[in-house]
C-alpha positions, 0 to 999 in steps of 0.5 A: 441662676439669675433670671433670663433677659428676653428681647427687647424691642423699643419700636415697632416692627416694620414688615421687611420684604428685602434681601437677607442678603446685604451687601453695605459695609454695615449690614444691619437689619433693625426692629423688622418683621421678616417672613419666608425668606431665605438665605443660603450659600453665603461664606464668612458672612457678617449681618447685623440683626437687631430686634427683630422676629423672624418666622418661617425663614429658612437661613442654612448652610452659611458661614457667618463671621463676626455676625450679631443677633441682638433682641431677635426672635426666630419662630419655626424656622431652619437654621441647619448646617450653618456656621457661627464663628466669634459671632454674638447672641444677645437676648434671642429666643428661638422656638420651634426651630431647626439647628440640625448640625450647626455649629457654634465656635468662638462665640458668645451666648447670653440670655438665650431660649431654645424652646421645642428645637430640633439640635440634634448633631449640634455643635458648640466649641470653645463658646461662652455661655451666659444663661441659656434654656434649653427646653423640651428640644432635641440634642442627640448627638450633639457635641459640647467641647470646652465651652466656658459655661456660666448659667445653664438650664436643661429641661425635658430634653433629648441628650441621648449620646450628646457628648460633653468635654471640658465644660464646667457644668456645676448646677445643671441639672438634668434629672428630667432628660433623656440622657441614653448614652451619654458622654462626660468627662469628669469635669462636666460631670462634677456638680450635676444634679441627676435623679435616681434612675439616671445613677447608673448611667453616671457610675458606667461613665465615672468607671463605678460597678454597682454591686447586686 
């Protein structure tokens, strides 16, 4: 997998004490320092983040449309119960954050850490992931539904009874995961690299008894 791309950011950041909520025909939010701000409640919204870092915001249950998150960096922050639909991340990195039970649809993904995140119940439908790590984070019980994956990277993490369809998964490997009850159909499943102790589990779910 080539190597992940992390934000860029050209200028220094200004502290921001504004709104997260924009009202121009453009809202854009450019190279700013933004700290315990909120943002909630809001329905096909479309905001414009570029280089930005972001810490202990609370940004949950909204609707985003159209939204782009360019060269950001989200630090212990909420972002639950949000929806992202044919929006764009570009070179994001999220640590120590909180997505319990958003979901992604239509939406592309590129160059992106969760590192030490809380997933658990998330959803990601018919996106494109390009180069993502996931590390050390938590994803039970999330649900992968027919994402065009090219570039992924699992480590430590939680993947007890997340769910996988339809997802090209050829490369991923999961061999240091938590992988208790996990569901893949044969096309996620063609190409994964596992260790031994999870063997079991991938007969169980490819229909294989192992005989004593």
């Amino acid at each position: 997998m080539k190597k992940r791309k992390k934000p860029v950011r050209k200028m220094p950041l200004k502290v921001y004490f504004g709104p997260l909520k924009i009202f121009d025909d453009y809202p854009l939010l450019d190279y700013k320092k933004i700290s315990d701000l909120s943002l909630t409640g809001q329905d096909d919204y479309r905001i414009i983040l570029d280089a930005c870092v972001f810490e202990k915001v609370t940004i949950n249950q909204n609707k985003f449309l159209k939204a782009e998150f360019m060269d950001c960096t989200f630090i212990n922050c909420d972002l639950s119960n949000n929806t992202f639909t044919d929006s764009l991340f570009i070179r994001c990195e999220f640590k120590g954050c909180k997505f319990i039970g958003s979901h992604f649809v239509q939406t592309h993904l590129t160059d992106i850490l969760f590192d030490d995140c809380n997933l658990q119940y998330l959803d990601l439908a018919e996106n494109k992931l390009k180069i993502v790590e996931i590390k050390n984070s938590l994803l039970k019980e999330s649900n992968w539904f027919e994402n065009i994956v090219n570039g992924i990277v699992f480590d430590e993490n939680n993947l007890t009874e997340a769910m996988f369809y339809n997802n090209p998964l050829k490369g991923l490997d999961i061999s240091t995961c938590i992988i208790d009850g996990i569901k893949m159909d044969r096309i996620s499943i063609e190409g994964v690299t596992i260790d031994n102790y999870q063997a079991e589990v991938f007969c169980h779910l490819l229909g294989l008894k192992i005989k004593n």
